[in-house]
N, C-alpha and C positions, 0 to 999 in steps of 0.2 A: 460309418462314424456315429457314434452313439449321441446323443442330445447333450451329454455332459461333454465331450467333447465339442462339440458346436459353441458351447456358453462360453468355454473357455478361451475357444480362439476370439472369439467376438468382447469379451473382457478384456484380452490382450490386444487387441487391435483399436480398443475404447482406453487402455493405459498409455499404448505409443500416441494415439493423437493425444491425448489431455497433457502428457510431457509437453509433444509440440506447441499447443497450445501457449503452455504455462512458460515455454521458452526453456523447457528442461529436457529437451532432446538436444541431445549433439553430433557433432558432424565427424570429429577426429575421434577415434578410437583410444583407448588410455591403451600404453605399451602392454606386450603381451606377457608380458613377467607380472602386471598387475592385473591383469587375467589368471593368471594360474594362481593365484592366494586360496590356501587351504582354509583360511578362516573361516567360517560362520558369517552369508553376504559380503563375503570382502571385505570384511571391515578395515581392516590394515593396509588395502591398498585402494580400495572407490570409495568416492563418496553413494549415498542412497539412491539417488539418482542412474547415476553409470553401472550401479549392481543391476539397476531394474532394467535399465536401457542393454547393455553385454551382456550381462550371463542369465537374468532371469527370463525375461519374455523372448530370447534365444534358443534358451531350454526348452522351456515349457511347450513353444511351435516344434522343435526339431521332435519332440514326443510327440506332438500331434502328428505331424507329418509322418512320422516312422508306425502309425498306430498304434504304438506304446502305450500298457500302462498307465493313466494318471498316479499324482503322488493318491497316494490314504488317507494325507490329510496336512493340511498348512495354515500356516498362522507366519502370514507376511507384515501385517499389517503393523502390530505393537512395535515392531523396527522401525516399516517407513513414518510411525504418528512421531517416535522418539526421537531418531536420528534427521528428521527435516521441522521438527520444532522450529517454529519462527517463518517460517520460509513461507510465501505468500500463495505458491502453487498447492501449499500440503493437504484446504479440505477435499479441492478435484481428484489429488491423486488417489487422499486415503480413499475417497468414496469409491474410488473401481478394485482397490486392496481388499477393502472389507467385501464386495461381493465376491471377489475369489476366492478369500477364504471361506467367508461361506458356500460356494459351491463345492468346499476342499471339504468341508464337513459332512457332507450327503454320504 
């Protein structure tokens, strides 16, 4: 496992607690029709949160897991700063967003 792999598991494993934390982990799964939204993050059927909790930091481990590829380059963050405006948990989360994306810039 490469060292870039390493940061990454360990930035998703520092997103799922700081959810917890922030009380923005959940326990019921959104239906699985709002799981398959072709959108861009879901936007049409999660909120920012349930994108990052289902589909992103699910993803991103099943890659690590399968020794996949990392993406080439990502830029999560300008989402979750937008779409969780207001919301009390937003500087914890953004500050673990922003380092994955920049580890996504290397």
């Amino acid at each position: 496992m490469t060292d870039m792999h390493q940061q990454c598991r360990l930035l998703l494993e520092q997103l799922e607690a700081t959810m917890k934390s922030e009380g923005m982990w959940e326990i019921i799964p959104p239906s699985s029709s709002a799981l398959q939204s072709t959108e861009p993050f879901a936007v049409d059927t999660l909120h920012c949160t349930q994108w990052l909790q289902w589909i992103f930091i699910p993803r991103l481990l099943w890659i690590l897991a399968e020794n996949m590829p990392l993406p080439a380059a990502m830029a999560i963050s300008p989402y979750v700063e937008e779409s969780m405006k207001g919301l009390a948990g937003l500087p914890a989360i953004l500050s673990v967003t922003r380092q994955l994306d920049e580890l996504f810039k290397k």
